[in-house]
C-alpha positions as CSV (number, residue, x, y, z in Angstrom):
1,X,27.6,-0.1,31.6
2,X,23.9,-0.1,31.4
3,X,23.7,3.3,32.7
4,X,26.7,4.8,30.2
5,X,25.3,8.0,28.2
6,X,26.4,9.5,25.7
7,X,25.7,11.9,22.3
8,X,23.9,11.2,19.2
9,X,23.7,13.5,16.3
10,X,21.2,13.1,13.2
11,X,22.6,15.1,9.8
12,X,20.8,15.7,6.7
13,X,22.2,18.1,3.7
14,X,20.1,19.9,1.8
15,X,20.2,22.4,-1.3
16,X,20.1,25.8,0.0
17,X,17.9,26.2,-3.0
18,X,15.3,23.5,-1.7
19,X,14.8,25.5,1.9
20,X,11.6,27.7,2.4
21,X,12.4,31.2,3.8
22,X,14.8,33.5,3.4
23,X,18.4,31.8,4.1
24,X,20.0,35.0,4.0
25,X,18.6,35.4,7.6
26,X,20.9,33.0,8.6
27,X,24.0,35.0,8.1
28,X,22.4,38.4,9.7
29,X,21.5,36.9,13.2
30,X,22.7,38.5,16.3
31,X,23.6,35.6,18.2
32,X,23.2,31.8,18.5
33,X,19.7,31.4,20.0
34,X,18.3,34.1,17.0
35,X,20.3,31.4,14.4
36,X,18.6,28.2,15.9
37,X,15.3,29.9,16.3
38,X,15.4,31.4,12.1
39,X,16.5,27.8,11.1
40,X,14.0,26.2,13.2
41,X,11.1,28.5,11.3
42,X,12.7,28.4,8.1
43,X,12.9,24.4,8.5
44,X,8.9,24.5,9.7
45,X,9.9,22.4,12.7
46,X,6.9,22.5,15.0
47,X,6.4,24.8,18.1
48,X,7.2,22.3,20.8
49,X,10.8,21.3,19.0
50,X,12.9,22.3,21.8
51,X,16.2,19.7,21.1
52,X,19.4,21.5,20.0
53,X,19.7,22.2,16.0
54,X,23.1,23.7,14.1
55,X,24.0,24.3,10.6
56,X,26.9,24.5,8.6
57,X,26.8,26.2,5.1
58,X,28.8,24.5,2.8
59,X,29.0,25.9,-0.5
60,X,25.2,25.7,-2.3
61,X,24.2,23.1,0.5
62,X,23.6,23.7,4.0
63,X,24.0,20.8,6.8
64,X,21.6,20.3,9.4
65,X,22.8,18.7,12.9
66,X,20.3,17.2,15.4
67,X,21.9,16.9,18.8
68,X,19.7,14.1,20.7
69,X,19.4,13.8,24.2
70,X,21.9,11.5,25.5
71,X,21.8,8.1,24.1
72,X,22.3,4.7,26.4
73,X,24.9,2.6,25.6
74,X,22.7,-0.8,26.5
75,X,19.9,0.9,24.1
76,X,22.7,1.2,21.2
77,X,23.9,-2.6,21.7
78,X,20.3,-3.7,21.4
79,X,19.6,-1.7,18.1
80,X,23.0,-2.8,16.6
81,X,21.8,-6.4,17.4
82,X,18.6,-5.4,15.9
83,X,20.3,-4.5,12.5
84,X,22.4,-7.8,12.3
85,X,19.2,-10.1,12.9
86,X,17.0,-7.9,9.9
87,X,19.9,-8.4,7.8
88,X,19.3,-12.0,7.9
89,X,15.7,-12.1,7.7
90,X,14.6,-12.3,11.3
91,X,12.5,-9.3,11.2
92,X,10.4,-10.9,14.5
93,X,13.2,-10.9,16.3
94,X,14.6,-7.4,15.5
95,X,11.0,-6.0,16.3
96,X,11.8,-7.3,19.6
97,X,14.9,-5.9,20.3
98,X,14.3,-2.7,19.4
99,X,11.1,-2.5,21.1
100,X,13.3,-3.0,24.1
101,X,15.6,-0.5,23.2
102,X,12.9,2.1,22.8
103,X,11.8,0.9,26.2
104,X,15.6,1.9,27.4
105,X,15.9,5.5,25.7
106,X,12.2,6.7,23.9
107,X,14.6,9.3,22.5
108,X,16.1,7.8,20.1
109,X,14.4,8.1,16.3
110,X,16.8,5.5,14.5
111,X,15.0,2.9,16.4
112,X,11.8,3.7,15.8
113,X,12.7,4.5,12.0
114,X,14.0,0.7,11.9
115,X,11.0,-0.6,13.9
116,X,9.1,1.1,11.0
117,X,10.6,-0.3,8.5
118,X,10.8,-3.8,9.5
119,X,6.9,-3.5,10.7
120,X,6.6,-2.4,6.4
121,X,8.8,-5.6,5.4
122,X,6.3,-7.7,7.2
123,X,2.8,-5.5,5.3
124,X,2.3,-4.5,8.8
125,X,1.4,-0.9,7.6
126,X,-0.3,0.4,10.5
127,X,2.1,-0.4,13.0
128,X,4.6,1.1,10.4
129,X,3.0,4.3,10.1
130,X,2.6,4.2,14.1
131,X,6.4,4.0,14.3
132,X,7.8,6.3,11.8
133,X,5.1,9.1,12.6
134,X,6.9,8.6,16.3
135,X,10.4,8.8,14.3
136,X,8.9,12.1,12.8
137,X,7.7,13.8,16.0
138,X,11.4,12.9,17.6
139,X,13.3,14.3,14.8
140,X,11.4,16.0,12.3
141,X,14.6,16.3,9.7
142,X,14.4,12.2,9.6
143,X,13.5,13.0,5.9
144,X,14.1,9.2,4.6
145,X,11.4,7.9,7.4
146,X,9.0,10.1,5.0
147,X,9.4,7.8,2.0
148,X,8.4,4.8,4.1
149,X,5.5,6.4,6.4
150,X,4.5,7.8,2.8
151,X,4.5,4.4,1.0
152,X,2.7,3.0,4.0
153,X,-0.2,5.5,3.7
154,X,-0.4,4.5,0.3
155,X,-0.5,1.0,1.1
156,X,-3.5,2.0,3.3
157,X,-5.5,3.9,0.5
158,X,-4.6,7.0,2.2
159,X,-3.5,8.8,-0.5
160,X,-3.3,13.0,0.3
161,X,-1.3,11.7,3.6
162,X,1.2,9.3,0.8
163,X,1.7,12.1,-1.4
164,X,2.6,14.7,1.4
165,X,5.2,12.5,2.9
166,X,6.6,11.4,-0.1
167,X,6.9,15.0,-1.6
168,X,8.5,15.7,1.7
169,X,11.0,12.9,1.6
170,X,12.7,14.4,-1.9
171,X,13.9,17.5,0.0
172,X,16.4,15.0,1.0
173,X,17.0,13.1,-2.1
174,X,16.0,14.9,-5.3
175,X,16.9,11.7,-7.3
176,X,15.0,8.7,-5.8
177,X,13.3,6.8,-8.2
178,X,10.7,4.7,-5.7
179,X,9.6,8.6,-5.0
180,X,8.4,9.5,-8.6
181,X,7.2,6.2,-9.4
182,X,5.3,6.6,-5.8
183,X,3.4,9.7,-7.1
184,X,3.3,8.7,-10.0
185,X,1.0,6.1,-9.1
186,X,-0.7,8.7,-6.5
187,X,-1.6,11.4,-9.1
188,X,-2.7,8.3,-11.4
189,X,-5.2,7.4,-8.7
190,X,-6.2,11.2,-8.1
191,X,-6.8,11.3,-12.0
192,X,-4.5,14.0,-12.1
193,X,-3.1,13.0,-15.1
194,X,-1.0,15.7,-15.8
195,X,1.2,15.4,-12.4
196,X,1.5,11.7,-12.7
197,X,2.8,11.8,-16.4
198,X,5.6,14.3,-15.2
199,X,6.0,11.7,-12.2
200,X,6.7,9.3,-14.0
201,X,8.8,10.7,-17.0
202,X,11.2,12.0,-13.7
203,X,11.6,8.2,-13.0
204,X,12.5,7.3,-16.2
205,X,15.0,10.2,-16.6
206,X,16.3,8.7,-13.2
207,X,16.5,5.3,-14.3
208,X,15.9,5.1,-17.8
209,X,15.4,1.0,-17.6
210,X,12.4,0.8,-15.1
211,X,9.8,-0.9,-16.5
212,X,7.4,0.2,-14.4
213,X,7.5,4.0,-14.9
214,X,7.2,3.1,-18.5
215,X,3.9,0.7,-17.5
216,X,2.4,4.1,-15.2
217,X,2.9,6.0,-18.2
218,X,1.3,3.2,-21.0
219,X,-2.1,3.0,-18.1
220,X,-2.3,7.0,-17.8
221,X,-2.2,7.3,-21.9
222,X,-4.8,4.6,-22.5
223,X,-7.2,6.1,-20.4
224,X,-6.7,9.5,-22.0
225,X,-7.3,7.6,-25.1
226,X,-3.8,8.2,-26.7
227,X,-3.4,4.9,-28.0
228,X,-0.4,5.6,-30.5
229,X,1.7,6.7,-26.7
230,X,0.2,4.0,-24.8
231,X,1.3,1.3,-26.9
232,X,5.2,2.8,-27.0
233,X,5.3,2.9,-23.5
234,X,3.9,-1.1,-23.4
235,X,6.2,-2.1,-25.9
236,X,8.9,-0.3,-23.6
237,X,7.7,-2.7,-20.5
238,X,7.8,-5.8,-22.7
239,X,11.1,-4.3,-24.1
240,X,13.1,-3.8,-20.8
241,X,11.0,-6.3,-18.1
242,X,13.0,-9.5,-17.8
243,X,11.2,-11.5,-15.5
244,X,8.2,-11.2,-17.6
245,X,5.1,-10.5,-14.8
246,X,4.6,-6.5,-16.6
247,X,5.5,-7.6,-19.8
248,X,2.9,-10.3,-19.7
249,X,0.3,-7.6,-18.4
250,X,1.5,-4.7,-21.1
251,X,1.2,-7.1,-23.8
252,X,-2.3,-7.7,-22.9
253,X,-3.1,-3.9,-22.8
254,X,-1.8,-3.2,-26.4
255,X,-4.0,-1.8,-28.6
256,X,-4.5,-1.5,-32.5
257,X,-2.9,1.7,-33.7
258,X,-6.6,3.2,-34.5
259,X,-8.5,4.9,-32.2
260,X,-10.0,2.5,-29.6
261,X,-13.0,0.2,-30.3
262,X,-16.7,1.1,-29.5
263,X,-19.3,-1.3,-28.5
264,X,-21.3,-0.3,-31.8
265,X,-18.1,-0.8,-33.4
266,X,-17.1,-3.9,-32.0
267,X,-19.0,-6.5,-34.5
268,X,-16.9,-5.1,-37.1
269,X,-14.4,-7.6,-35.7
270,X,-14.9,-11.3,-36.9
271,X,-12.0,-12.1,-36.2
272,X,-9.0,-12.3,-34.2
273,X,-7.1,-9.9,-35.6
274,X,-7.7,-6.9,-33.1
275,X,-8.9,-9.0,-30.4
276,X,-6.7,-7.4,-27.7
277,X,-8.3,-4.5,-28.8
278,X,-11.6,-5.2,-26.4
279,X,-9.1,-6.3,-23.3
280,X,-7.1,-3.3,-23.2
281,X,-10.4,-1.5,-23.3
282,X,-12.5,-3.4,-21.5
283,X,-9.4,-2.7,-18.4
284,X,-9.5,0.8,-19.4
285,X,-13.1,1.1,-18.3
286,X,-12.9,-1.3,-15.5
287,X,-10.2,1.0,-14.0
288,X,-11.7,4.5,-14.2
289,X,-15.2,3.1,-12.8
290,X,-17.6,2.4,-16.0
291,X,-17.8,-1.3,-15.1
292,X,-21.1,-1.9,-17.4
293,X,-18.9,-0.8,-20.8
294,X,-16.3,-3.0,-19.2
295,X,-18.4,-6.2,-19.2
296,X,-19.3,-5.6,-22.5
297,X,-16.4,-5.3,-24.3
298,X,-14.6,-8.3,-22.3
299,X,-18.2,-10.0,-23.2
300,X,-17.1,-9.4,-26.9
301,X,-13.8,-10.5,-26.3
302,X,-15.4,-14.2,-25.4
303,X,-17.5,-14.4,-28.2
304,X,-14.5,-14.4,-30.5
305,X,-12.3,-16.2,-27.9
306,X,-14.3,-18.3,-25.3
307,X,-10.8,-20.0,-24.2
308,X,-9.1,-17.6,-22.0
309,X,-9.8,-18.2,-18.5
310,X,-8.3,-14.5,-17.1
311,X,-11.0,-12.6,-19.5
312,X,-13.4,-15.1,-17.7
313,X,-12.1,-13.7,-14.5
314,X,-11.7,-10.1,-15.7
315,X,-15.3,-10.5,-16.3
316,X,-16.0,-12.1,-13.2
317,X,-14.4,-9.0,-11.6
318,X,-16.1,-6.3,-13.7
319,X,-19.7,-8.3,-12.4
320,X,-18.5,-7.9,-9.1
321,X,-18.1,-4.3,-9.1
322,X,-21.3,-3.5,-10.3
323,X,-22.7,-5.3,-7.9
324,X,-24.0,-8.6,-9.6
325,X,-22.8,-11.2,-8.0
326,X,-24.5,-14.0,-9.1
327,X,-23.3,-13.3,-13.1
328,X,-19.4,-13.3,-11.4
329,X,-20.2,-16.7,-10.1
330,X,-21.1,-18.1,-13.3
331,X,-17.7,-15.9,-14.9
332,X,-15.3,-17.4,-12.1
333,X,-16.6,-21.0,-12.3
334,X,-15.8,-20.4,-16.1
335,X,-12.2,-19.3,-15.5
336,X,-11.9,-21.8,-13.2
337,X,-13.0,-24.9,-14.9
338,X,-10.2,-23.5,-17.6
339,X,-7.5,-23.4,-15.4
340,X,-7.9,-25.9,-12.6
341,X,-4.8,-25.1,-10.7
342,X,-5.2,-21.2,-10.0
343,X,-6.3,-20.7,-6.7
344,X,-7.2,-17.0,-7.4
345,X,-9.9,-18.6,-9.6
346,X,-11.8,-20.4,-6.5
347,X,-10.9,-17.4,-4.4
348,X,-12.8,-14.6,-6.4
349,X,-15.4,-17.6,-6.5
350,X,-15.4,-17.9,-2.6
351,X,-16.1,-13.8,-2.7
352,X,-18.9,-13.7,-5.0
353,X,-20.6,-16.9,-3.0
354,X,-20.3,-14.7,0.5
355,X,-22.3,-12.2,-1.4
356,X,-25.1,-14.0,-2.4
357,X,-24.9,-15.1,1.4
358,X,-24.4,-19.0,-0.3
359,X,-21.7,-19.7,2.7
360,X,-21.7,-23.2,1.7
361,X,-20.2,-23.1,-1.1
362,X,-17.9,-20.1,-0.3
363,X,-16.6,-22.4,2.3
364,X,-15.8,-24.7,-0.5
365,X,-14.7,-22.3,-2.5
366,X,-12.1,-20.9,-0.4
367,X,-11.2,-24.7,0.8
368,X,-10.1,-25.1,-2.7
369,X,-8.5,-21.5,-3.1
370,X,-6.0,-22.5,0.1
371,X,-5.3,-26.1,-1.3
372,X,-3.7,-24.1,-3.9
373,X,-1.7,-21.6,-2.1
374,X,-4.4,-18.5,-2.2
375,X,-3.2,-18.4,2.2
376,X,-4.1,-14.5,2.3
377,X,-6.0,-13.2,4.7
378,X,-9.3,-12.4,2.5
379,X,-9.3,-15.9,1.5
380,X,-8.9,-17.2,5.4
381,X,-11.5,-13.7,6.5
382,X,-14.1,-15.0,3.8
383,X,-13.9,-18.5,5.1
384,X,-14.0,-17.2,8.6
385,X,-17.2,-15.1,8.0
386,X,-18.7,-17.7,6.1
387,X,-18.5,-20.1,8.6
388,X,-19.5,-17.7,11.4
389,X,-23.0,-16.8,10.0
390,X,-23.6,-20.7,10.0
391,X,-23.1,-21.1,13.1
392,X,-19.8,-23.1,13.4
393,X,-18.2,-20.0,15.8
394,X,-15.0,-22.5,17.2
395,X,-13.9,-23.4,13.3
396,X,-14.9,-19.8,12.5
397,X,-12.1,-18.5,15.1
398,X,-10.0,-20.4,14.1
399,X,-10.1,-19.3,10.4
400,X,-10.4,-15.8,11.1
401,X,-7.1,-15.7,13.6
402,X,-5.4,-16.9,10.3
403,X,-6.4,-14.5,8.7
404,X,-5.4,-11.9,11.4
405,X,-1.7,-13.8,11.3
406,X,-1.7,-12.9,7.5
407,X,-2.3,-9.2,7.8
408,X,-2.9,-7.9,11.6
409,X,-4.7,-5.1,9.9
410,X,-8.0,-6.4,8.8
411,X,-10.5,-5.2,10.7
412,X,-13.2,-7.0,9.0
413,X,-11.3,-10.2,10.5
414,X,-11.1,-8.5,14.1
415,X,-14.7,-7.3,13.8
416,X,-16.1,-10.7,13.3
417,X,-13.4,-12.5,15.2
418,X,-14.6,-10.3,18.0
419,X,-18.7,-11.3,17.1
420,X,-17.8,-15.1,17.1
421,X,-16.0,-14.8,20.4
422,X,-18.8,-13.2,21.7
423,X,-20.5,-16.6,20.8
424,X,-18.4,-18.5,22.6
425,X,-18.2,-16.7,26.0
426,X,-14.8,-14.8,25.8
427,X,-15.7,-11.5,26.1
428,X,-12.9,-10.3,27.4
429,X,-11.0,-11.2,24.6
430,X,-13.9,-9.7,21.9
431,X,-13.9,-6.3,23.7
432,X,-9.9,-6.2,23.0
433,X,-10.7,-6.8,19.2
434,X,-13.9,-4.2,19.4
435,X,-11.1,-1.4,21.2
436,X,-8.8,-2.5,18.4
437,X,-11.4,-1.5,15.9
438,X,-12.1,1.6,17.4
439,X,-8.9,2.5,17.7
440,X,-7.6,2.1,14.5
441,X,-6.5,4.8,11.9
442,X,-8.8,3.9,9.3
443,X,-12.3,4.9,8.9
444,X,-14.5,2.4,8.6
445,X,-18.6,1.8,9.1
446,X,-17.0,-1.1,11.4
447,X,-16.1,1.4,14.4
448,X,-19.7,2.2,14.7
449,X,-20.7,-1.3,14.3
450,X,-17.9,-1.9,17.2
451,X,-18.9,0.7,19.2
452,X,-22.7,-0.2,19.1
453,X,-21.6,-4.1,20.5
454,X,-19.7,-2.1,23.2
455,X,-22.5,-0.9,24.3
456,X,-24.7,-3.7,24.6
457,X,-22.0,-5.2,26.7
458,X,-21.7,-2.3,29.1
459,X,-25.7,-2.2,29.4
């Protein structure tokens, strides 16, 4: 049985409208080896795609049919095994199995497509984009693995590769909604305003009850300063969002109806009346980069309304960005002295203290943060760090391998992970953590840094 082979096909059906090239072609060619060759150019498949491709034209559609190399029947019973155990949440597991079946048949793109994905489930983007790139190179009509590897780039911050798988994955389905809203958020990030309105307007068309096309739309019209369309589209979120988390966050970034408030405007206000008026702008500038005007209006905000513990830390954030630490400090203890209980508080906190190099209290700070569920990996990375440049290199291990269980992909957490086993004689262990640096997707002043420790070792 473990040697059985047999045929696997991958389909797709497109528009014949959607496909670059003359289709026409199609019809005209001589014989079968002219057809596969026009489809293959007309489909852009790459030079070294050798595998067997048909068609069949069915009305305004055309089918696409990608014969694989023969499958393995033991490969197919571990990937069918796979499937059951990520049904019911055992993600690990499935990772294992069809690990092993890729082992059995390499061929085979529906494994690594649902290695991919499962690697996604778990915020395990690299290793996601790793697999479905591979699903890609094996079958490059796999158009839904685009959505994912695309959402994974984005994940990542890599946002030209997002929007250029995403795009791609809509030649398959012109109508998914995670797609527009997707680059809708892309061109919001690109500032191209224009592309991510007409994003996210597609997504409403789609599914005219999605909140958060409605919020992408409210964000992109307050920073153009169209407060009379930004507000509809926040009253839309607080309209349709049941569960409350984006309606809680639109109703925050209402505006008055009038145009929004200066800072040599702002003293007009004495009292609360337009109050939300200096949040909603003081985010607007905090989001586009202009983190002094930010400060000042949430600063105004306070004056009339000292209470409110997440304008504390939306101050404490704005400080942060412009690179004064020691005023965010003084803004987080505020917020958290407010609201005892929310660990996000003490973790911003912990931050700020790691950049004033106080690792002390940072230690603290994050010791708190956990103690109240803040268990990410910056909070356990921080800590980590923090202990490491004291000195304390076995309790700074084992901090930073937390961190490192939370998200594999922080290389801050390998790089110094690496530097404290260093300390402690395992150097075998801190060059696998310096490769893993180095060979990483991301760029990042840490390869250098990586790099130059290599060296030292090797000299």
């Amino acid at each position: 049985m473990e040697n059985r082979q047999f045929q696997k096909t991958i389909c797709v059906t497109l528009n014949l409208n959607d496909i670059n090239g003359e289709i026409e072609e199609l019809f005209v060619a001589e014989n079968e080896t002219n057809k596969r060759a026009i489809l293959k150019r007309i489909l852009s498949l790459p030079e070294h795609f050798n595998d067997k491709i048909d068609y069949k034209i069915l009305n305004d559609k055309i089918q696409i049919i990608h014969y694989l190399p023969s499958a393995n029947y033991q490969a197919e019973a571990l990937h069918k095994n796979a499937i059951l155990l990520a049904r019911n949440g055992d993600l690990n597991k499935a990772i294992e199995l069809w690990s092993k079946a890729i082992e059995i048949n390499p061929n085979d793109p529906e494994y690594f497509f649902n290695l991919g994905v499962a690697y996604f489930e778990l915020k395990k983007y690299l290793e996601a984009i790793d697999a479905l790139t591979r699903t890609l190179a094996i079958c490059p009509i796999y158009y839904k693995a685009n959505l994912i590897l695309g959402t994974a780039y984005l994940k990542i911050r890599k946002f030209e590769n997002a929007k250029k798988h995403i795009e791609k994955s809509l030649l398959e389905n012109k109508n998914n909604v995670l797609a527009y809203l997707n680059l809708g958020a892309i061109f919001s990030i690109l500032k191209d305003y224009k592309n991510g309105i007409a994003m996210f307007e597609k997504a409403i068309s789609l599914a005219p009850k999605e909140p958060g096309a409605y919020m992408g739309l409210g964000k992109i019209y307050l920073i153009l300063e169209d407060i009379s369309k930004a507000n509809y589209y926040f009253k839309k979120v607080i309209e349709l969002d049941k569960k409350g988390n984006l309606s809680n966050y639109a109703k925050r970034l209402i505006s008055s109806q009038s145009s929004s408030v200066s800072i040599e405007k702002s003293s007009e206000l004495s009292d609360g009346s337009n109050l939300e008026d200096f949040y909603s702008e003081g985010y607007k500038n905090y989001i586009i980069g202009n983190f002094e005007k930010s400060i000042a209006l949430y600063k105004k905000y306070l004056e009339i309304k000292s209470e409110d513990d997440y304008i504390w830390y939306a101050l404490g954030e704005a400080q942060l960005r412009s690179g004064k630490p020691e005023m965010a400090i003084e803004s987080f203890k505020r917020a958290a002295k407010l609201a005892p209980s929310k660990g996000l508080y003490f973790k911003e906190l912990g931050i700020a203290f790691e950049k004033m190099s106080n690792y002390e209290k940072a230690i603290a700070a994050m010791k708190k943060a956990t103690e109240l569920g803040k268990l990410d990996s910056i909070t356990y990375y921080i800590w980590g760090k923090a202990l490491f440049e004291l000195g304390k290199y076995l309790e700074s291990k084992e901090k930073l391998e937390a961190s490192l269980r939370s998200n594999k992909n922080n290389l801050a957490a390998k790089y110094y992970l690496a530097l404290a086993l260093l300390q402690t004689q395992e150097i075998d262990d801190a060059v696998y953590y310096f490769e893993e640096i180095i060979k990483s997707k991301i760029e990042t002043p840490l390869k250098e840094k990586a790099e130059l420790q290599l060296r030292k070792l090797s000299s």
